[in-house]
C-alpha positions as CSV (number, residue, x, y, z in Angstrom):
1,X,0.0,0.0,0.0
2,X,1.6,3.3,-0.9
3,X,1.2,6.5,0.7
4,X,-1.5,7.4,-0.9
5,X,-3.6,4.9,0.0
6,X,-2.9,4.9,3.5
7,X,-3.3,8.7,3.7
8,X,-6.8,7.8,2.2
9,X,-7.7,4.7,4.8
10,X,-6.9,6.7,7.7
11,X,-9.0,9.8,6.3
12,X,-12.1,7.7,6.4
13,X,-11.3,5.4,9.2
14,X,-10.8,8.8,12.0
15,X,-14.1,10.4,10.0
16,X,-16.3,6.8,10.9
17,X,-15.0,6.9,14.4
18,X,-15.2,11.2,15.2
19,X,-18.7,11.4,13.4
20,X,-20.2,8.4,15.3
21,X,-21.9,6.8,12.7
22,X,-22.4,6.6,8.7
23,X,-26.0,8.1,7.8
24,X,-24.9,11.8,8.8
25,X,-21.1,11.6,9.0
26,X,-19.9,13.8,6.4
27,X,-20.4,17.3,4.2
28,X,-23.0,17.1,2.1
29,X,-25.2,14.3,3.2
30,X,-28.8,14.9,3.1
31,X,-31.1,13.9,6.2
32,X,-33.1,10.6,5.8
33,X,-36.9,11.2,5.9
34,X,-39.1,8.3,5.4
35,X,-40.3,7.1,1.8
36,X,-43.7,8.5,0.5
37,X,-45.5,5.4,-0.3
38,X,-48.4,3.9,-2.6
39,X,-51.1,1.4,-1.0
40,X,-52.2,-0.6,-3.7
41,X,-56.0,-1.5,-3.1
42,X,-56.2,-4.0,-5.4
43,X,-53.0,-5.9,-3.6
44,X,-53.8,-4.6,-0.3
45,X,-50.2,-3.9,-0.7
46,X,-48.1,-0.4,0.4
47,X,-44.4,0.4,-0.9
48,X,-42.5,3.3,-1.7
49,X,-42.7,5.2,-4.2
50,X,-40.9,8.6,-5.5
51,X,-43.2,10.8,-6.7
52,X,-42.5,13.4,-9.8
53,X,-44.6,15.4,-11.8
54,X,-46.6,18.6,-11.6
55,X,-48.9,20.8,-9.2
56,X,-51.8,21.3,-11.0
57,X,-55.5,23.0,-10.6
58,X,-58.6,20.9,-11.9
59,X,-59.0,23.4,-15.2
60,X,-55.7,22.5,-16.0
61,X,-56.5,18.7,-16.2
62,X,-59.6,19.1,-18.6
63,X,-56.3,19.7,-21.2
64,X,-55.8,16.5,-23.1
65,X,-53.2,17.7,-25.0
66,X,-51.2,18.6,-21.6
67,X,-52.0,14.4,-19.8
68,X,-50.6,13.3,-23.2
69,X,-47.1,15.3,-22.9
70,X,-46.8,16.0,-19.5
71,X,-44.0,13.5,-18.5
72,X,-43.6,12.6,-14.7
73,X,-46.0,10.0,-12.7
74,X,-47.9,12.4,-10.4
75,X,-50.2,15.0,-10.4
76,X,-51.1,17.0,-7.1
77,X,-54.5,18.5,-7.6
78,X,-55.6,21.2,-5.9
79,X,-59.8,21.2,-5.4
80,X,-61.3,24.3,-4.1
81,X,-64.5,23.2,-3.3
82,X,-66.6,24.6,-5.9
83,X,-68.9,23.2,-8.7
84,X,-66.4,23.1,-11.3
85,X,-63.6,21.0,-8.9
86,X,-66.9,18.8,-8.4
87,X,-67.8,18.1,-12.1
88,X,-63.9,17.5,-13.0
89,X,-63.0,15.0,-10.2
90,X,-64.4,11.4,-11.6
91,X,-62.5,12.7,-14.9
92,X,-59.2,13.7,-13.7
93,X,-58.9,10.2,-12.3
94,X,-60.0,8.4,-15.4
95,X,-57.5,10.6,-17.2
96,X,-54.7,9.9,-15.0
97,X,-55.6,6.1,-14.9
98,X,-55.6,6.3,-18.8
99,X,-52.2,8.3,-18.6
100,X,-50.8,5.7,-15.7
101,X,-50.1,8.3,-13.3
102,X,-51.0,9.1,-9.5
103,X,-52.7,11.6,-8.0
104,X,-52.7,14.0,-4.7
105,X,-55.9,15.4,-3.9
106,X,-55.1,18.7,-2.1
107,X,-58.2,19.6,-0.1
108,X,-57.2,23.5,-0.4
109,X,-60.6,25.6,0.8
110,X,-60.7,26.3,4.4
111,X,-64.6,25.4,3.3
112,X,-63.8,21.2,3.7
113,X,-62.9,22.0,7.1
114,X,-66.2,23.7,8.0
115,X,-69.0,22.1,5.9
116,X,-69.4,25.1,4.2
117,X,-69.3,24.0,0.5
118,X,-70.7,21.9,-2.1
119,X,-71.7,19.2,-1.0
120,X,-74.8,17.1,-3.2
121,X,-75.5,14.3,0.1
122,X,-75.8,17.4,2.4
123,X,-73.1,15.8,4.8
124,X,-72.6,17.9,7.8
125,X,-69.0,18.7,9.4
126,X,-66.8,17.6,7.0
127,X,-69.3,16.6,4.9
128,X,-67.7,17.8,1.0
129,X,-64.5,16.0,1.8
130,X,-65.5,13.0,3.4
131,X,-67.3,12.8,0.0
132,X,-64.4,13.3,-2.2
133,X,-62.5,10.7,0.3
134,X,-65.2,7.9,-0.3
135,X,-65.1,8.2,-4.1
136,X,-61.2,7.8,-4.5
137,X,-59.9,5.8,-1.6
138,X,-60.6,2.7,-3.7
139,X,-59.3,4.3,-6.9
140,X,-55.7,2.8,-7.9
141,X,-54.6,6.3,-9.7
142,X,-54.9,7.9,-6.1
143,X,-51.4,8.3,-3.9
144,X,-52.2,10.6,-1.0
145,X,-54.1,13.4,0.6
146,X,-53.5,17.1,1.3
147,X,-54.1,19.8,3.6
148,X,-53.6,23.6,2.1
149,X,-52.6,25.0,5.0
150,X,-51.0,28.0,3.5
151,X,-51.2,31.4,5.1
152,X,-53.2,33.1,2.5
153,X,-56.0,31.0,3.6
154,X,-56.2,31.6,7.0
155,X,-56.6,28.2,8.2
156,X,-57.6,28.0,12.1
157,X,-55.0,25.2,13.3
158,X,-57.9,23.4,14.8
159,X,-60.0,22.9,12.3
160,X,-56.5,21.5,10.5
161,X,-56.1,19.3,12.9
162,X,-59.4,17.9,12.9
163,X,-59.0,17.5,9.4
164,X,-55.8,15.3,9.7
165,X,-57.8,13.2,12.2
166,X,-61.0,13.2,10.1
167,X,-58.8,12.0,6.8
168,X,-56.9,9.4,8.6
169,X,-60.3,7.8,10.0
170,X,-61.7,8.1,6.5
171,X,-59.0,6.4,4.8
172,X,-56.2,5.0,7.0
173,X,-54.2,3.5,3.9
174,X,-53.0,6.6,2.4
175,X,-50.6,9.3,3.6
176,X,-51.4,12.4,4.6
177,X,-49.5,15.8,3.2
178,X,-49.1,18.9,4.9
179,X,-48.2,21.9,2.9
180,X,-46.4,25.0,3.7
181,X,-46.1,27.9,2.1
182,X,-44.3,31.3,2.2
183,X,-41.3,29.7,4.3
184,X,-38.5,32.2,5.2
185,X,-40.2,35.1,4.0
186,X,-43.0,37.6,5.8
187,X,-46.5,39.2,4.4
188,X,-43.9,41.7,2.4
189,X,-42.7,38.4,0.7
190,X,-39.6,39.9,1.9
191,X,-36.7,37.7,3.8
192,X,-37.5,37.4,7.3
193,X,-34.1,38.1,9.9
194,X,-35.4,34.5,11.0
195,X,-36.7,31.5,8.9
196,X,-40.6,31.1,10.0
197,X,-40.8,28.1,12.1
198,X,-43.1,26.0,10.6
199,X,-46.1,24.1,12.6
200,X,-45.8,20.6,12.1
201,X,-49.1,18.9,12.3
202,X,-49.6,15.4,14.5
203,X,-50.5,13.1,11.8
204,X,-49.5,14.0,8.9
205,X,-47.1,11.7,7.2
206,X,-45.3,14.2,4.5
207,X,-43.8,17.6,4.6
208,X,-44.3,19.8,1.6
209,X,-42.6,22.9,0.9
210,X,-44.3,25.5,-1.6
211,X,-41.8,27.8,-2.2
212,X,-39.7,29.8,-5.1
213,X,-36.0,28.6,-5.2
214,X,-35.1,31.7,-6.1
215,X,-35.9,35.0,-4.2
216,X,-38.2,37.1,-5.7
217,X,-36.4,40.0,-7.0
218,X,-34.0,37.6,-9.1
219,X,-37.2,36.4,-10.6
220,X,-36.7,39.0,-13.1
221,X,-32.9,38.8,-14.0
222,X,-30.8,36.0,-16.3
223,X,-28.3,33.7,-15.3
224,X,-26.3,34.0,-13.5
225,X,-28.1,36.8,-11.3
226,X,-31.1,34.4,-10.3
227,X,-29.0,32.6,-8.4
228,X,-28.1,34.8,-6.2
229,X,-30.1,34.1,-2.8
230,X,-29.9,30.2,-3.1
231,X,-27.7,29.6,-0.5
232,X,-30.8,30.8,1.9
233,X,-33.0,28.2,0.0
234,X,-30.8,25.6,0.5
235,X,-30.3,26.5,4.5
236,X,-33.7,26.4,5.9
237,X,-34.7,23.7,3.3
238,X,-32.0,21.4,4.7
239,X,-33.5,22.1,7.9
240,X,-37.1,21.5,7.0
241,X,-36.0,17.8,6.1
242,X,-33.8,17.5,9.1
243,X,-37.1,17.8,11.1
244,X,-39.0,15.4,8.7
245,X,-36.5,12.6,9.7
246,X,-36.7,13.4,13.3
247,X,-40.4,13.4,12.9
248,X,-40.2,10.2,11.5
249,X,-41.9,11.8,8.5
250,X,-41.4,11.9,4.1
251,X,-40.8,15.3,2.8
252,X,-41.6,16.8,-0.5
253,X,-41.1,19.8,-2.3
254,X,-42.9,21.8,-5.0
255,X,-40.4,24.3,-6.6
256,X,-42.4,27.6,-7.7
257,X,-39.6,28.3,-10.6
258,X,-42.2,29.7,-12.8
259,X,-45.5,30.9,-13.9
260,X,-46.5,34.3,-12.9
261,X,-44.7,35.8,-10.7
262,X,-46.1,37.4,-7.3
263,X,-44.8,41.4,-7.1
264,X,-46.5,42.8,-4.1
265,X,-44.2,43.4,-2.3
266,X,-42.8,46.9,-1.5
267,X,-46.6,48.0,-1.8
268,X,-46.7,47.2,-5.7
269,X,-49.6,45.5,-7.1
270,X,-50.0,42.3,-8.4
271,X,-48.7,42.8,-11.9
272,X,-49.8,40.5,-14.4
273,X,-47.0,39.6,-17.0
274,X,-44.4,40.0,-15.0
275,X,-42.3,36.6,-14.8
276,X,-40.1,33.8,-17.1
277,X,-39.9,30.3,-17.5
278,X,-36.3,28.7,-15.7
279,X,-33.3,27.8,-18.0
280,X,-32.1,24.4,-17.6
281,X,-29.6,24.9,-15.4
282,X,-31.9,26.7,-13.2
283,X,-34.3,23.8,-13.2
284,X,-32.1,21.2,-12.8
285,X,-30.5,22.8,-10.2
286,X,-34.1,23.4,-8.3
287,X,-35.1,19.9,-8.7
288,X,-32.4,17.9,-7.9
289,X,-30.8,20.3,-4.9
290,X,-34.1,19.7,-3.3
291,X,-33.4,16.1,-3.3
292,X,-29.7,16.0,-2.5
293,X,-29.3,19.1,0.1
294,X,-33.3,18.1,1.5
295,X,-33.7,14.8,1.5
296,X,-36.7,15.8,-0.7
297,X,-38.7,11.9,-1.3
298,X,-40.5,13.9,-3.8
299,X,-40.4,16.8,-6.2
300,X,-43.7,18.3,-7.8
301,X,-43.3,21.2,-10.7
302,X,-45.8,24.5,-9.6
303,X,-47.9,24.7,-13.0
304,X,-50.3,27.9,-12.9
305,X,-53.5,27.4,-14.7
306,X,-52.8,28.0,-18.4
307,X,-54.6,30.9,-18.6
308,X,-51.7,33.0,-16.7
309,X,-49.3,32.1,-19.6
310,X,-49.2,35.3,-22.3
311,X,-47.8,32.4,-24.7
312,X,-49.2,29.2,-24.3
313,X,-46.6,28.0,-26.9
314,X,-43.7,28.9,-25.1
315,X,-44.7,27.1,-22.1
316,X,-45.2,24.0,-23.6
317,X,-42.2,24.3,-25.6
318,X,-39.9,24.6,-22.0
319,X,-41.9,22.0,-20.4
320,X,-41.3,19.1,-23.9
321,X,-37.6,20.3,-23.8
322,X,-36.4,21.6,-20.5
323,X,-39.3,19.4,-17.7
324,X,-39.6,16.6,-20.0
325,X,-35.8,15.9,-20.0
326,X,-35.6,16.9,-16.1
327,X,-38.4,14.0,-15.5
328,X,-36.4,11.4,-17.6
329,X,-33.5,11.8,-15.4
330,X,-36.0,11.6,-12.5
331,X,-37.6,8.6,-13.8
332,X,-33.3,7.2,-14.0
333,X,-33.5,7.2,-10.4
334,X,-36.3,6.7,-9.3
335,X,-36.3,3.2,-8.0
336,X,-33.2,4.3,-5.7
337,X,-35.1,7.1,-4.5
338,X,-38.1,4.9,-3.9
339,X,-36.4,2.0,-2.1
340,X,-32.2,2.6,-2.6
341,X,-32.2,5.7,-0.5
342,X,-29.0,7.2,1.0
343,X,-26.9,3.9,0.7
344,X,-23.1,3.6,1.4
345,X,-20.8,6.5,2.6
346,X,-20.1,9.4,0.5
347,X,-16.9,11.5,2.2
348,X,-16.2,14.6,1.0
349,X,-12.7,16.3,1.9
350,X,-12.7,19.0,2.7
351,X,-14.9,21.6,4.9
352,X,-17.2,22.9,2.6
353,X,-19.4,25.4,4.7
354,X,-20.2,29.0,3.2
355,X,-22.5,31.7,4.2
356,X,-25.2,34.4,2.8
357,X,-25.2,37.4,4.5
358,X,-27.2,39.5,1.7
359,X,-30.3,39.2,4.1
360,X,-28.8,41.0,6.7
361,X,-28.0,37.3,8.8
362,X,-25.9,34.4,8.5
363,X,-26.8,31.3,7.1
364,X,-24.2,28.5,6.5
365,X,-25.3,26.0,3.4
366,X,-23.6,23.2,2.4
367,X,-21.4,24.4,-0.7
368,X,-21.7,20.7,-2.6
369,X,-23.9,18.5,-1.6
370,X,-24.1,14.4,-2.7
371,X,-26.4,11.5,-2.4
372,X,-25.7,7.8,-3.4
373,X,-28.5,5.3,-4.1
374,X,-28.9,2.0,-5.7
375,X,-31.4,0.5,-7.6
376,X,-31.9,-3.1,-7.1
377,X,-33.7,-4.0,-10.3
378,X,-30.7,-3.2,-12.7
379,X,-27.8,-3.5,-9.7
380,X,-26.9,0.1,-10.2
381,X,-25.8,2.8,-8.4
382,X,-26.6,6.4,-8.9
383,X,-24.6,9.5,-7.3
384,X,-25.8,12.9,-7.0
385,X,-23.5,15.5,-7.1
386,X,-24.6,19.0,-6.8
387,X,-22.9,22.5,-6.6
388,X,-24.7,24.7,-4.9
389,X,-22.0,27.7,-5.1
390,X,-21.3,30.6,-7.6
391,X,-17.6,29.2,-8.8
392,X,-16.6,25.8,-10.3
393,X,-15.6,23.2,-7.2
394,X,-13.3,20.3,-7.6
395,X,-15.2,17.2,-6.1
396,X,-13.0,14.9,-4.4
397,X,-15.9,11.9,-3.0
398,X,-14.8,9.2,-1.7
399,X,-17.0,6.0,-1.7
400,X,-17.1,3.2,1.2
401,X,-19.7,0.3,2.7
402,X,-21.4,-0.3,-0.7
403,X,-24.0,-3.1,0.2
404,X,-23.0,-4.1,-3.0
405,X,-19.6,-4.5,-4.8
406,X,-18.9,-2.9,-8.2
407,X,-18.5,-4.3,-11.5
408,X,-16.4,-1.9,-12.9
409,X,-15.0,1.6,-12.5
410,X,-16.1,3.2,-15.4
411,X,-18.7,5.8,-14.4
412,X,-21.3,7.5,-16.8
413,X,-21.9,10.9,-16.1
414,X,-25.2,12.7,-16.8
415,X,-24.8,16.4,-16.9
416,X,-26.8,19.3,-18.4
417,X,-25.2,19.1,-22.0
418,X,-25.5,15.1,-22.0
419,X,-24.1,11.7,-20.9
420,X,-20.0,12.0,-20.9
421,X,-17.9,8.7,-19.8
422,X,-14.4,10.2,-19.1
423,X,-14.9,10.0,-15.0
424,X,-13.2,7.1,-13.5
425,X,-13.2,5.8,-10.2
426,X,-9.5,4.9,-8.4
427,X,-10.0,1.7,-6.5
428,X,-7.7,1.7,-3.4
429,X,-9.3,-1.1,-2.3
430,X,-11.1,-2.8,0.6
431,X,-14.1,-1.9,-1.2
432,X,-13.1,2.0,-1.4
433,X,-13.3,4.1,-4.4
434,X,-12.5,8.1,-5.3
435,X,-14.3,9.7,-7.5
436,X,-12.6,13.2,-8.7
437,X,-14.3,15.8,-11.3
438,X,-15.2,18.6,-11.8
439,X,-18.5,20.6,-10.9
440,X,-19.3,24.1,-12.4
441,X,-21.6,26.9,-10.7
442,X,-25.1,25.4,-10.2
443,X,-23.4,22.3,-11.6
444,X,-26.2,18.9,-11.4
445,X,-24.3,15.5,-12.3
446,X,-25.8,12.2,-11.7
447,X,-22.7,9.7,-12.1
448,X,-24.2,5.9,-12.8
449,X,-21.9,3.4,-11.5
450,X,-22.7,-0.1,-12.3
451,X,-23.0,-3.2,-9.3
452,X,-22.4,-6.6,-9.7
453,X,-25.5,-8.1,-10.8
454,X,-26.6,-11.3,-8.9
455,X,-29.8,-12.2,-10.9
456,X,-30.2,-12.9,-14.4
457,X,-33.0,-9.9,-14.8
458,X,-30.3,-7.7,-13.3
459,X,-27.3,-8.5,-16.1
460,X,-29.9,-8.0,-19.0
461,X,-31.6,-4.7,-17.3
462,X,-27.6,-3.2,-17.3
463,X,-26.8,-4.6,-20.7
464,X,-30.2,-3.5,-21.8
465,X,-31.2,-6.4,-23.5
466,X,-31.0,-10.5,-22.8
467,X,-29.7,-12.9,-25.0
468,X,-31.3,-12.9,-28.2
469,X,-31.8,-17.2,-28.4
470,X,-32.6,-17.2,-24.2
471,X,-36.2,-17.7,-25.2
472,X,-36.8,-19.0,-21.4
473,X,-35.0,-16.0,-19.7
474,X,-32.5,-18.1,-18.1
475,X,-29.5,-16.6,-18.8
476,X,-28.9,-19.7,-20.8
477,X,-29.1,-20.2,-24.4
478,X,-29.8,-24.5,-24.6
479,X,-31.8,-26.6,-25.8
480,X,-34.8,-25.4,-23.3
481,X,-35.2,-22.7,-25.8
482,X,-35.1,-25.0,-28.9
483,X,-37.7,-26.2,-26.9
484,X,-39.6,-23.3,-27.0
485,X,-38.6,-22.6,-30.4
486,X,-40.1,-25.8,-31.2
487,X,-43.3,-24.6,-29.5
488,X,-44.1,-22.3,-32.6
489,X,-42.7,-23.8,-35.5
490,X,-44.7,-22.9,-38.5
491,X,-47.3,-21.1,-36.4
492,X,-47.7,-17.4,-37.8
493,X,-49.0,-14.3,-37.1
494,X,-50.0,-12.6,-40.2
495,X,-53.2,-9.9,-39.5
496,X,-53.7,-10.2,-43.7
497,X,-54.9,-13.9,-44.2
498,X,-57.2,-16.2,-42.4
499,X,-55.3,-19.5,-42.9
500,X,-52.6,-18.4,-40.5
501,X,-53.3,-20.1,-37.3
């Protein structure tokens, strides 16, 4: 062993035993909420499940065009208790059946708390959204529940709390969200000198942060100016799913990167217009910070109802080539995310605390940030590197207590121009590995590393195909499949003539 590699053993042995532990023992590491999960009612089954996809209002469902494009596996729908959010629900959850995605009903009118709303059985307390809950809990398409407890709507906490209670007694298979809104800033939608503590409901099973990743007054300025507050996203964010895993809790977030953008404050009105789509940089950085620096078990897209676009066209455009793309490298990693979370120990270093003092306090953020997880289906292992700093950062990660060993240490490395195979690891064995690359400013790269497969499904999922002859799906190409070949000699499938049998 040459000094290198002993420099290197030491450095992780004297971090496991100082840190007391592997989940938290390092820079960069994310918290470790619980999974979101899906009960199956067919099954009678619940796993977890990683949720993507978009925050939508019913009007924007009745859009075929958007179910057929929209990418992701989740919708969160937002019903306000009114006639049209009645007429709309038994079609949004054929449509997202038909579409094979999930849906969260968010229960977002203080009027479901008080009876005081549509309501065609004439239920008393409670009464609309026991109603809704009858009608879906049975549904397959349906993932969860809400409660809109945002300020704007003025919810009294105990009629909030009653309504965790009365959900949970209603259906006590599916989770129940809570979500927050205007964290860290005041009724100015100014910073606040201290992030609003948020009140954390009894029963609820999920945390969900509505917020813009970027502050306000960047909203209106290119790269690189709107990133110029995230270091206090990432700060009180980090803390939010800190609390979620102490809580014993999932968390979630919905990033707020566009649609129309909110200017009251400083006394303006609400000026309609005023706002821009995210680059890809900016989006990637949003989605995927949320799930490194968070712990985020979910990440939901704020879509505005359509009619608050001035160009229709453009939004679609950014959401077939900028979401579109993001949700493909969500749907990558999902299954790790879902059931691979957090694996292994990721050491970075170096100290890699900085601070943002632009609010008039002192925040300390996590300059990169990294999580590891592996996918059991294809034996693969996915690592999320993320810069959340204004200048380029050398990434020096070193990788330990795999649950499984590698194949390989060639690494494919998906970044925001593409897939690029030039990072390798350095085995210095003992089952650890160094990965060294570079990260640019508000620099996203998920590096796919490849595991030993130990299943025959799991060396044709990474080669991405079987054996052409393994007719069986052995592994094996012998007379077994001759024997299936046999099977269908002459037999035919020909839609053109009626002799084919």
């Amino acid at each position: 062993m040459n000094r290198k590699e002993i420099k290197r053993v030491v450095f992780i042995f004297v971090c496991l035993v100082l840190c007391g532990g592997l989940p938290n023992a390092f820079a960069g590491a994310p918290p470790r909420p619980n999974p979101i999960t899906y009960y199956n009612p067919y099954t009678g089954q619940t796993e977890p499940f990683y949720p993507y996809g978009w925050d939508v209002w019913y009007d924007v469902c009745a859009d075929h065009s958007f179910f057929d494009n929209a990418g992701g596996n989740t919708l969160l729908l937002h019903l306000d208790g009114n006639q049209a959010s009645y007429d709309a629900f038994s079609r949004i959850f054929d449509m997202a059946r038909s579409h094979g995605k999930k849906v969260i009903v968010d229960f977002v009118s203080p009027a479901f708390f008080s009876g005081e709303t549509f309501n065609p059985y004439d239920i008393n307390n409670y009464g609309a959204m026991a109603w809704y809950i009858d009608r879906a809990k049975n549904d397959p398409a349906l993932l969860g529940w809400m409660l809109g407890d945002e300020n704007e709507y003025n919810f009294p906490a105990a009629d909030v709390v009653n309504g965790v209670n009365a959900i949970n007694t209603l259906d006590g298979h599916r989770q129940v969200w809570q979500n927050f809104n205007g964290f860290g800033y005041n009724s100015q939608h100014e910073k606040d000198p201290v992030p609003q503590e948020l009140p954390y409901l009894p029963g609820t099973a999920v945390y969900c942060a509505d917020a813009y990743p970027f502050h306000l007054y960047d909203m209106f300025q290119e790269e690189p100016n709107s990133f110029l507050n995230v270091e206090w996203w990432c700060n009180p964010f980090y803390v939010m799913g800190q609390t979620a895993a102490a809580n014993g809790t999932g968390c979630a977030l919905m990033p707020q990167g566009f649609g129309q953008v909110d200017t009251e404050f400083a006394g303006q009105a609400l000026i309609d217009g005023m706002w821009r789509l995210p680059t890809l940089k900016e989006h990637r950085w949003q989605v995927f910070a949320s799930i490194v620096a968070m712990g985020s078990r979910g990440t939901l897209n704020w879509l505005y109802e359509p009619r608050w676009y001035s160009d229709p066209n453009l939004f679609y455009n950014w959401r077939d080539n900028i979401a579109n793309p993001v949700f493909a490298e969500q749907a990558m990693i999902a299954r790790g995310m879902a059931s691979g979370y957090n694996v292994g120990t990721v050491a970075i270093g170096w100290t890699n605390k900085s601070s943002d003092q632009s609010g008039g306090w002192t925040l300390e953020y996590d300059r990169v940030t990294q999580l590891l997880l592996y996918d059991d289906v294809v034996a693969r292992y996915f690592l999320i590197a993320t810069n959340n700093g204004t200048i380029s950062q050398t990434a020096n990660l070193t990788i330990s207590n795999l649950p499984v060993p590698l194949t390989n240490l060639n690494v494919l490395a998906y970044r925001e121009g593409g897939t690029s195979s030039g990072v390798l690891l350095t085995d210095f064995g003992g089952g650890v590995y160094e990965l060294v690359d570079t990260l640019q400013r508000f620099d996203v790269v998920i590096y796919r590393i490849d595991a030993v497969p130990t299943t025959c499904a799991q060396a044709a999922a990474q080669n991405g195909a079987g054996l052409a002859g393994d007719l069986n799906g052995d592994c094996y190409v012998n007379f077994a499949d001759l024997a299936v070949f046999a099977q269908d000699w002459t037999r035919c499938v020909d839609t053109q003539s009626v002799n084919c049998l």
